[in-house]
C-alpha positions in Angstrom: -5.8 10.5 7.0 -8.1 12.9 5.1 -5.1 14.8 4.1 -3.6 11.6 2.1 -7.1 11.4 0.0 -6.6 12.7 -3.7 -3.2 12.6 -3.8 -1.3 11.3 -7.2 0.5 8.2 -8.5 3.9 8.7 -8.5 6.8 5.6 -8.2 9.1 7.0 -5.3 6.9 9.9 -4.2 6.6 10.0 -0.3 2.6 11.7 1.1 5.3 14.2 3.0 7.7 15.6 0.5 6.0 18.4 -0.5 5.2 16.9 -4.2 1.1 16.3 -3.3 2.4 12.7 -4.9 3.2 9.3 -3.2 3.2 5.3 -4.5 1.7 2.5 -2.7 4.8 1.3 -0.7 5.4 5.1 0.5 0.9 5.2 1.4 1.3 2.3 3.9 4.5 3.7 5.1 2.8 7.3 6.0 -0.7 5.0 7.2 1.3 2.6 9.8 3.2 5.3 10.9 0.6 7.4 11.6 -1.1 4.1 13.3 1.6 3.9 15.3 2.8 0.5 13.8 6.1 -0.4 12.0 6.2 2.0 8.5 8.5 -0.4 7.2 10.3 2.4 5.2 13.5 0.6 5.0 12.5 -2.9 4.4 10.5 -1.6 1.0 13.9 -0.1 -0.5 14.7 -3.3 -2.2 11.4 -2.6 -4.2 13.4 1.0 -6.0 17.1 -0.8 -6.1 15.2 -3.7 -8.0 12.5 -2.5 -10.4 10.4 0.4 -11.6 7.3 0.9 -11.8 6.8 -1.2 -15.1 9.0 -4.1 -14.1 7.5 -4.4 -10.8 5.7 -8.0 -11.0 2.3 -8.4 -8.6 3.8 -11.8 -7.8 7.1 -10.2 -6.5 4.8 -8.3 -4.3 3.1 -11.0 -2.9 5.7 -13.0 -2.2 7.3 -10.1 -0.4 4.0 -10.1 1.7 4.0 -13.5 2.3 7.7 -13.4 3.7 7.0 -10.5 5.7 4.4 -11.3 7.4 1.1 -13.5 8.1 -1.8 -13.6 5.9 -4.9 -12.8 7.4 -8.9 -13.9 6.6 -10.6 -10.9 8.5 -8.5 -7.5 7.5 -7.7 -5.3 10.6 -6.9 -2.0 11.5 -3.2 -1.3 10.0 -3.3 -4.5 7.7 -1.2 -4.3 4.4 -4.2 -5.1 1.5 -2.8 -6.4 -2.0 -5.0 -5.5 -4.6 -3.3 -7.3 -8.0 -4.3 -8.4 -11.4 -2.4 -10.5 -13.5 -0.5 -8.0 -14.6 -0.8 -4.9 -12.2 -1.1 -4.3 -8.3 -1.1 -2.3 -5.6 -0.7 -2.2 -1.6 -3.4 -0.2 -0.1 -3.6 -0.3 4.3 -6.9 -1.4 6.6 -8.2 1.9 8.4 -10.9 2.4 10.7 -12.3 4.9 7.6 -12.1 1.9 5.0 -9.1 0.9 2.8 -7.0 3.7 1.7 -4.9 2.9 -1.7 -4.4 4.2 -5.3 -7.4 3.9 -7.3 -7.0 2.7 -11.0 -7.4 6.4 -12.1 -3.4 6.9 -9.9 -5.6 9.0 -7.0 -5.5 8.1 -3.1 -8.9 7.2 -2.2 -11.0 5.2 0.9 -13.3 3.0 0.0 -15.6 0.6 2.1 -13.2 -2.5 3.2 -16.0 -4.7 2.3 -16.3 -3.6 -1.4 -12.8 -4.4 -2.3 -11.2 -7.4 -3.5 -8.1 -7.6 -1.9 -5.8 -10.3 0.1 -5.0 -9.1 3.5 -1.7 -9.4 5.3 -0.5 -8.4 9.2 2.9 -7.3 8.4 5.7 -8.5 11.8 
């Protein structure tokens, strides 16, 4: 997973394509794919047929979340974080390293599970 660290924000961007780039929804895909889980590649493509990056809503994310899964109260290994704000968010995934997701600043970065305010979900 070290590999995925310091890559850039880019809406669309895939950790694989050879652009050093990737978005949230394309982060967990590469992360529960390399857990062995579900990536959930094509159940994210409503996300680019709907919106872009700006119109994206956190509440269209959560609800996509809630639909797709169970929420959890302890995060676990491969768990789908949402880390939103009124008016931004962001999916980052539970590692056995700590929560891997885009920072503020648009980089991949891990940070302690325990120092992030997110809401966890186990995705079916």
């Amino acid at each position: 997973m070290n590999d995925l660290i310091g890559l850039e924000y880019c809406w669309g961007a895939h950790p694989a394509d050879g652009r050093n780039k990737t978005d949230c929804f394309q982060l967990l895909c590469e992360i529960r794919s390399r857990l062995g889980l579900s990536d959930y590649k094509e159940q994210f493509c409503w996300v680019y047929w709907l919106y872009s990056a700006e119109t994206l809503k956190p509440s269209q994310m959560a609800r996509w979340l809630l639909q797709s899964g169970k929420r959890l109260k302890i995060p676990k290994v491969g768990a789908a974080a949402l880390l939103a704000e009124p008016n931004n968010a962001a999916l980052g995934t539970v590692t056995d390293q700590g929560l891997i997701c885009l920072a503020p600043g648009g980089q991949v970065v891990c940070v302690p599970v325990e120092r992030v305010n997110a809401h966890y979900f186990w995705l079916n």
